[in-house]
N, C-alpha and C positions, 0 to 999 in steps of 0.2 A: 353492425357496422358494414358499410358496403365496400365489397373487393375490390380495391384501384385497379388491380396487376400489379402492382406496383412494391415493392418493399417497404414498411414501414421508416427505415431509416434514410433510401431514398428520397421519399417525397420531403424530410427535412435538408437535404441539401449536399449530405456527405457521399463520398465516393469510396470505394475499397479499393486500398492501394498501399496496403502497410500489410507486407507480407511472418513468414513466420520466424525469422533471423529478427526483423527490426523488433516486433512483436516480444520476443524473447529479450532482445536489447534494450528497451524500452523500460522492460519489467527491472531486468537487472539492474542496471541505471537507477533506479528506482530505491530498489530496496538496499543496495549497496552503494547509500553516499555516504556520508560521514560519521552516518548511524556508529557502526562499531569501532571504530577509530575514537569515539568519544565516550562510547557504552562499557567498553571494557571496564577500565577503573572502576565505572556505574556497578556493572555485575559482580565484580571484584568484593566491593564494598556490602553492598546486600548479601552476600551469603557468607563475608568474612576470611574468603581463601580461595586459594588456588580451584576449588571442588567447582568455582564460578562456573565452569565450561556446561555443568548440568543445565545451566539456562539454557542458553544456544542450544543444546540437544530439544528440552521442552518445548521452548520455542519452534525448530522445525519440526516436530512431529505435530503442535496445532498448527502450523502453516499451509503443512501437505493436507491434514484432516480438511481443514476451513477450503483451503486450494482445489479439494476435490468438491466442495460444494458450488466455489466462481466455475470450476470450468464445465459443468451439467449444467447450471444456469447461463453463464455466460454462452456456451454452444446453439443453445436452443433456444434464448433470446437475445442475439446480437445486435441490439441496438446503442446510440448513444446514451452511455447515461451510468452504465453498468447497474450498482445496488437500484438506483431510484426506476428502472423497468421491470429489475425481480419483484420488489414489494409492489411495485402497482399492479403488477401482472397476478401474484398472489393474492394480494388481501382486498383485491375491488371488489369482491363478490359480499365481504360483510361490512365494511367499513368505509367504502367508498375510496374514496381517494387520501384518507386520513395517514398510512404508513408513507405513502412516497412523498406526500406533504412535510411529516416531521423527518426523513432523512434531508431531503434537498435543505432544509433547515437546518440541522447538525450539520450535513457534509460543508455548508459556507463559509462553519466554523471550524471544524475539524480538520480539512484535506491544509487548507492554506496555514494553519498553523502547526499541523504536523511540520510543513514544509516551512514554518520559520524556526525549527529547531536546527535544520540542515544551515540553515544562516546561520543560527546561533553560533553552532560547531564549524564552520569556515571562519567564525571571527577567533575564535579560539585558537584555532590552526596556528591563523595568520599573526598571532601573538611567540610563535615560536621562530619565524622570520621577522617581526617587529616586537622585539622585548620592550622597547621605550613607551608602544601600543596605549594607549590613556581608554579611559572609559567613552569618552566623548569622540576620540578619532574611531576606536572602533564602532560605535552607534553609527557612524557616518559610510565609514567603508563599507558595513551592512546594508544599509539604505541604497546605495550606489548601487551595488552588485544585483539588488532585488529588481533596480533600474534595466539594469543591462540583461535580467533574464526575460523580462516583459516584452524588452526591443526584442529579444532572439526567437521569441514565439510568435509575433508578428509578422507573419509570413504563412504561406500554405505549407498544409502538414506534411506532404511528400519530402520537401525540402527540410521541418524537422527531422523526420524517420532519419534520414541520410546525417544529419548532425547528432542526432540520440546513440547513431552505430558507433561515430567517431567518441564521443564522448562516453560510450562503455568499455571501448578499447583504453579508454584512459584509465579507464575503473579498475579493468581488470590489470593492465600494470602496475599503479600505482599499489594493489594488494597484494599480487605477487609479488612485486620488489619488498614489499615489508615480510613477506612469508622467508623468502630467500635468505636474507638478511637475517629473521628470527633462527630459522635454523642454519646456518653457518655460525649463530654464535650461542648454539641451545646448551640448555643445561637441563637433564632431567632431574636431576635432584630439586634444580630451582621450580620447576613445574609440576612437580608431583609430588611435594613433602607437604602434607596437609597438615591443618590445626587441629586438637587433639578434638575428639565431638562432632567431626566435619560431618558426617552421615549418621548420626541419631535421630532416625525418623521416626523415633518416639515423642521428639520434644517439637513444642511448638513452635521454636523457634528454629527448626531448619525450614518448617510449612510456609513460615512467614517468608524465610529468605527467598523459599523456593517461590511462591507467590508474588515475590517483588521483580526474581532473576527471569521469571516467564514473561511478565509484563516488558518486562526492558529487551526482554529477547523476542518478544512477536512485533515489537517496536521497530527493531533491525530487521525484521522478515518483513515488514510490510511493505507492499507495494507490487506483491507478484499478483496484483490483479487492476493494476494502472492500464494494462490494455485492454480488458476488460471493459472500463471507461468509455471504451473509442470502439467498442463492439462494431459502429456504424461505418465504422473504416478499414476493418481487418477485412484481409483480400481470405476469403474456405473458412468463415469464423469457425464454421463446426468441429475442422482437423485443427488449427491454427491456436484457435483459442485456451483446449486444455494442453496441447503440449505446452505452446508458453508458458502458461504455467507451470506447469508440471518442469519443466526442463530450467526454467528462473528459478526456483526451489531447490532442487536437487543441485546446481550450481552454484548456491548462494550458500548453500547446508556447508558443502566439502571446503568453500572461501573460508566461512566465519569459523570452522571447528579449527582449520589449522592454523588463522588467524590467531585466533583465543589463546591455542597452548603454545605458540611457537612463542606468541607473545610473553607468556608467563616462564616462558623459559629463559627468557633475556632477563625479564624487567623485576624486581621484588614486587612479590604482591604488597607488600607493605609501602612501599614507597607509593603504588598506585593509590592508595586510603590516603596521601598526603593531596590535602587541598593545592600548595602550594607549590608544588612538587610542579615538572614537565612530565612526569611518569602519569601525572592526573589531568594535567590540563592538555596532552598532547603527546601520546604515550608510543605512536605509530614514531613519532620524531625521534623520542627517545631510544626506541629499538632501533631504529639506524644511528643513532650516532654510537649507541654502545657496539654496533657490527660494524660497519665501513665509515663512521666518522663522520663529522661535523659535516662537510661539505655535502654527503650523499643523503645526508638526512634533509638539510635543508632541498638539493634537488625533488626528492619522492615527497616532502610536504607540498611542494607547487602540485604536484600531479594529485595529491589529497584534493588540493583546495581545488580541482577543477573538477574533482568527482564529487564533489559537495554543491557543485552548481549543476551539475549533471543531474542529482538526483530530484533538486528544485524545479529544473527545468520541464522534465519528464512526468514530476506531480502536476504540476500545475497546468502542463497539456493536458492531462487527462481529467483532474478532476474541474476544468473549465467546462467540462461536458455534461456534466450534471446538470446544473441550475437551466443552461438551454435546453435539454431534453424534457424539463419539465415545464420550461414558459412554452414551450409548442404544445404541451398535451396540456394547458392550461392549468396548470398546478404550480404554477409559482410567475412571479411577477413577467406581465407579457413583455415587457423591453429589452428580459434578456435571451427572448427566443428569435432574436436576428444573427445573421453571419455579415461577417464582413464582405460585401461585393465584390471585392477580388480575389482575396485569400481564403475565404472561405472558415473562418472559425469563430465560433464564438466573443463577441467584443467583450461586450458589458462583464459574461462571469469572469472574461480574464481580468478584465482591469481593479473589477471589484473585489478579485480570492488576492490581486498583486497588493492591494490596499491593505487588508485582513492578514496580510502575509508581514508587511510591513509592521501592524500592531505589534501582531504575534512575537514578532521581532524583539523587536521594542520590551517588551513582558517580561521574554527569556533572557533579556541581557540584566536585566535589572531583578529577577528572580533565581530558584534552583531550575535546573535543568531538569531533575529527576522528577518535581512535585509535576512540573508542564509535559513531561512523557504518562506520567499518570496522571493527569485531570484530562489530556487526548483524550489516551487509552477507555475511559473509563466512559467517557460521551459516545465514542465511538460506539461500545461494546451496546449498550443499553437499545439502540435506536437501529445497528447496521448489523453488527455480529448475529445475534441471537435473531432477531428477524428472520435474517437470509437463512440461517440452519433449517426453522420453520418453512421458508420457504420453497425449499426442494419438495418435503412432503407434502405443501398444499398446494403446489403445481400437479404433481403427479395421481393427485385426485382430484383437481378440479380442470385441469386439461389432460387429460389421458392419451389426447392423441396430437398432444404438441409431437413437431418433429423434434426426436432427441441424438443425435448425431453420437451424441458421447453421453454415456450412462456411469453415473457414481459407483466406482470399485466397492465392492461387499458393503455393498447399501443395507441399511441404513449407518453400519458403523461409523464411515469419518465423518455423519455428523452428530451421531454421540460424544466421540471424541472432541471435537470443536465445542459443543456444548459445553461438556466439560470443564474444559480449559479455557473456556470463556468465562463460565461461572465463577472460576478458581479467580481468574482478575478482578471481577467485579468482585466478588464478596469479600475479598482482603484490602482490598482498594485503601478503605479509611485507615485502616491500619498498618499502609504503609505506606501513607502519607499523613501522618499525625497530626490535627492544628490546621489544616485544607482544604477535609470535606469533599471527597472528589466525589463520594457515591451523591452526597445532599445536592452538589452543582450539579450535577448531570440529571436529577431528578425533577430541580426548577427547571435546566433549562428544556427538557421535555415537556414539560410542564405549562412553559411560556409557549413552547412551540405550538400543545393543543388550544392554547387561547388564540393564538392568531389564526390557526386554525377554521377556529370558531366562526370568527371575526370573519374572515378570508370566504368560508363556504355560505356565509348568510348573507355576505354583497354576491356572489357568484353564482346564488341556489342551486348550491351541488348539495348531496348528501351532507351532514342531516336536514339542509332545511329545501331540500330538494331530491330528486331522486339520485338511484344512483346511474352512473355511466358506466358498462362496461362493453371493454373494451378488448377484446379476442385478436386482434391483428393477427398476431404470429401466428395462430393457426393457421390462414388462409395465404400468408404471405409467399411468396415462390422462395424456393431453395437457395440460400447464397451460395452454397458450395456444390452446384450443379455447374458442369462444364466438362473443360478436358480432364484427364485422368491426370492427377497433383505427381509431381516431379518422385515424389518419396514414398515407398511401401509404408501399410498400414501396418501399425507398430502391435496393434487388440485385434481381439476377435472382432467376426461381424456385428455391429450397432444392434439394441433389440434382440438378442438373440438370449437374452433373460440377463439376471443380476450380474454387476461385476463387470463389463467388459471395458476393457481400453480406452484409448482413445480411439475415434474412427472414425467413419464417413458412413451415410446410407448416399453416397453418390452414384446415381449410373452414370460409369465413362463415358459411354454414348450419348446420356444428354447435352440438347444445346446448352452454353451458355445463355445464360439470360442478359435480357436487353439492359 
């Protein structure tokens, strides 16, 4: 491949300008929309008790494990696209273009319907301010709001970033006031009197519950690699990238733990197990009205219901980025590798995931909640999870001298960890979702995805019925995070400096920025 000068994500159109505050905002935003505010009762119920909170712990420790894989990937090749430039940049060498083909595939399905469960749970909200709420007006009010988040991404993404910061300052009130609230009116008794057997990790049914409470709890984590997505926009991706993460993680971890128990200290877990119940359908309301009452509860449910567009909002920028970064390098349908000529973003994947989003919608009001976090989860896992784990170690033997800004802490560990607990989801999957089949769907639909595949590379004679392409960029490409010396000390050792370090820079102060 011949060296433009040029940055690979440059010559697609994007500019860096989304620093490490929005960056972090973004994430947060992200992973903290309506996810636990509707999960609870969820976790509550799979493990049978209060002991629920073991999720959320599970949960973040695969988040940080998985987190420390985005952010050694994400650093060293910051482009648009996030997952779909790790797998192509890994696996072109035996397979050609066949892994970043079947993600861009799943993610068309996956990112936008992750993000119509965050609709789902805003119509739910919105049923604790409209009790009279019918099935039909809330399919409608869903529809509307998916409307109104398509309008609010239409526009250049500086101008998002600047509305993503306002809309995680919503996030974060809105959970503090429930936290505040939970403990002014805690009861430890009500939050720590377990059911008799609660920790018998003899019997197979804590593995199951635990199997189910992980699922639904990396459910709630996910999202601390949305900026990741937009690699091609982060202003120092190499420093920027794994704090974001790392720092969206660790502040979502301290949210949802004291979220959880404050919560179980107001609410009976029992009541939560009630379908019919507000403790189940809207359990955040519930704690405020049993602490400061009727009026304070409905207030902090408006500030819910606009962090549940927040996090719609903040997915859907990012995983718009996908499907483009892959019609540019000619791996998925050329129409959606244009930008809008003013604003600069992706049309076609947005309109097309707002569509997908809309389905998804649709599904989850007329289905469970919990079978649609696990048939995600479980697509996701098969095609982007386990992949990307692989991927760290077939980068680092098959480019040895990518620049790596930021090096995986006591490598190879967090991605046996992630492994791991990846595995633990998928292999429990069917069994806890009984009657669904989440492992068989995820299987066709990979399945479907290598036929089109098929189809795709024998009109396009790429690999197999042509050679392969590879394609080295980011070796040669110049440093994003060359320039002036970054406003904040390095938190890690020097970069390179063997296993294990920090996050960091190999920047010389002294270099110029680049053009």
């Amino acid at each position: 491949m011949a060296d433009t000068g040029q940055e690979p994500e440059h010559r697609g159109g994007f500019v860096r300008r989304i620093g490490l505050f929005q960056a972090t905002a973004i994430n947060m935003s992200q992973m903290c929309g309506i996810g636990p505010f509707v999960t609870i009762p969820l976790m509550v119920t799979v493990f049978g008790g209060p002991q629920a909170v073991i999720g959320f712990v599970a949960g973040a420790l695969l988040a940080l494990a998985d987190g420390l894989v985005w952010a050694e990937l994400g650093a060293s090749l910051p482009g648009a696209g996030g997952s779909y430039v790790y797998l192509r940049q890994a696996f072109q060498y035996r397979t050609g273009k066949l892994m970043p083909f079947l993600f861009v595939w799943t993610a068309m399905l996956f990112i936008p319907l992750g993000m119509s469960t965050g609709i789902v749970g805003f119509v739910q909200y919105l049923g604790y301010l409209w009790p009279g709420m019918g099935q039909t007006s809330g399919d409608l009010v869903g529809l509307a709001v998916i409307v109104v988040i398509l309008a609010a991404l239409w526009r250049r993404v500086e101008n998002i970033a600047k509305l993503t910061v306002v809309l995680w300052a919503v996030m974060i009130a809105s959970v503090v006031l429930v936290i505040l609230a939970a403990f002014t009116h805690f009861s430890p008794h009500r939050a720590f009197t377990y059911p008799a057997h609660a920790f018998e990790l003899t019997t197979g049914h804590f593995w199951l519950g635990f199997a189910g409470g992980l699922t639904i709890g990396i459910y709630d984590y996910l999202g601390y690699n949305t900026a990741a997505y937009m690699g091609a926009e982060i202003k120092n991706p190499g420093r920027t990238m794994p704090r974001a993460i790392i720092y969206s993680i660790l502040g979502i971890m301290a949210i949802y733990l004291l979220l959880q128990i404050g919560t179980l200290g107001v609410v009976d877990w029992q009541q939560m197990r009630d379908e019919n119940s507000t403790a189940h359908s809207s359990v955040a309301s519930a704690v405020l009205e049993a602490a400061w009452g009727k009026g304070a509860a409905q207030t902090v449910t408006v500030l819910i219901l606009v962090t549940a567009v927040a996090s719609v909002l903040t997915g859907l920028l990012g995983g718009s980025r996908v499907p483009y970064d892959a019609a540019r390098d000619k791996v998925f349908f050329r129409s959606f590798g244009s930008l809008h000529p003013r604003h600069h973003f992706p049309v076609l994947a947005l309109v097309s995931m707002g569509a997908i989003t809309v389905v998804g919608f649709l599904i989850g009001r007329h289905t469970d909640l919990t079978t649609l976090i696990q048939l995600l989860t479980t697509v996701m896992v098969i095609v982007q999870a386990l992949a990307q784990v692989a991927a760290v170690t077939v980068l680092r033997h098959r480019q040895p001298g990518l620049r790596r800004p930021y090096r995986m802490w006591l490598y190879p560990l967090p991605s046996l960890v992630a492994l791991a607990g990846w595995l633990v989801i998928y292999g429990y999957a069917d069994r806890n979702s009984p009657g669904h089949h989440p492992i068989e769907w995820s299987l066709a639909w990979v399945g479907a995805g290598c036929v089109a595949f098929a189809l795709w590379s024998a009109y396009e004679h790429v690999w197999p019925f042509g050679p392969k392409e590879i394609s080295e960029e980011y070796l040669n490409a110049p440093d994003p995070d060359a320039g002036p010396e970054p406003e904040a000390p390095d938190a890690g050792p020097e970069p390179d400096a063997g296993p294990g370090p920090g996050p960091g820079t190999d920047t010389d102060p002294a270099a110029p920025a680049p053009a």
